[in-house]
C-alpha positions in Angstrom: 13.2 -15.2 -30.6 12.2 -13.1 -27.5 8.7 -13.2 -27.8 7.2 -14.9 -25.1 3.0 -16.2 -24.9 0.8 -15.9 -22.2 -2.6 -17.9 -22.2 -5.3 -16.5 -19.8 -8.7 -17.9 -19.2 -11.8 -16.9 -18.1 -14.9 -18.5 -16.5 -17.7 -16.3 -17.0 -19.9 -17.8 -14.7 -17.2 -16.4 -12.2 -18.1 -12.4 -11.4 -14.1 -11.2 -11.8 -13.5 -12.9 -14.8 -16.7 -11.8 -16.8 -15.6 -8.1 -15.5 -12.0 -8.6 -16.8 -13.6 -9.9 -20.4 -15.6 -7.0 -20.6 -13.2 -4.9 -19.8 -10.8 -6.3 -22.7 -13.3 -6.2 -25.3 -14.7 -3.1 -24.5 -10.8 -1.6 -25.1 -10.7 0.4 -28.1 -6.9 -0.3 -29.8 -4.1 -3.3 -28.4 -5.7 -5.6 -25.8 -2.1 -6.8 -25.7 -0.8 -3.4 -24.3 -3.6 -2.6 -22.5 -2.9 -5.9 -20.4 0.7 -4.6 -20.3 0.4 -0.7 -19.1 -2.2 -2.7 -16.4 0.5 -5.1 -15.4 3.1 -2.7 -14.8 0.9 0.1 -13.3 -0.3 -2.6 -10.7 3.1 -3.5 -10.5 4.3 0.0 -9.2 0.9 0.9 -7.1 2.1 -2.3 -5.5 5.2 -0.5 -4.7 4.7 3.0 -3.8 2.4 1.1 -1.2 5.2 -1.2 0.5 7.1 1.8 0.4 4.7 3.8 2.0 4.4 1.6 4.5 7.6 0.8 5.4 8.3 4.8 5.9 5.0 5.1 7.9 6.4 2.4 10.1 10.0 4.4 10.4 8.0 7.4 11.7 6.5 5.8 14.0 9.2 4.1 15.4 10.9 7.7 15.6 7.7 9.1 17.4 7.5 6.4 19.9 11.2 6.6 20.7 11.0 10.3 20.5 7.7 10.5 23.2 9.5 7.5 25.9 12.7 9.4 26.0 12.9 11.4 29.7 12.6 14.4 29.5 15.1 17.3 29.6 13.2 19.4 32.3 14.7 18.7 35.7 11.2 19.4 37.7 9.2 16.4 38.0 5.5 16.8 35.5 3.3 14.2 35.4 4.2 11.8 32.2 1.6 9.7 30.6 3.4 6.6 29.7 3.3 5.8 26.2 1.3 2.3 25.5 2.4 0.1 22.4 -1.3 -0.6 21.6 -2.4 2.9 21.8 -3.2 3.5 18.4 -3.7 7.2 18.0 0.1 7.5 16.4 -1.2 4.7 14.2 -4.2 6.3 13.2 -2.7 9.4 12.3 -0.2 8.2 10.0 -2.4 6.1 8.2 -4.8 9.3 7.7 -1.8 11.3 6.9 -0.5 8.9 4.1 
């Protein structure tokens, strides 16, 4: 048989948990696939999110190499150096995304 159970509990006197039972029993149809498109949506929110990330942090990385490379230009110019704490490129993404 491929069925598989699941118990879940819930402690009312606990904020989350009365939420969650009120929630499920306000549900008008399957609790069971309500429980189960909610799994798997979290599941993938989860994921777009790590994803996100990790290509925020590729940009950056690209940035940062992009702005301590010397310049082409000859002439001397006056070059702020780029600080790894400065968080303006960090802020941007993260408003950007």
């Amino acid at each position: 048989m491929s069925i598989r159970y699941q118990k879940l509990r819930y402690n009312l006197d606990k904020e989350r948990d009365r939420e969650a039972w009120d929630i499920l029993h306000s549900v008008p149809g399957s609790r069971n696939a309500y429980i189960l498109d909610a799994v798997c949506a979290y599941a993938k929110q989860l994921t777009q999110e790590e994803a996100c990330a990790a290509f925020q942090q590729q940009i950056l990385g690209v940035i940062r190499a992009g702005l301590s490379s010397q310049p082409v230009n000859p002439q001397p110019q006056a070059v702020t150096p780029v600080n790894e704490d400065d968080t303006v490129l960090d802020n941007f993404l993260e408003s950007a995304f």
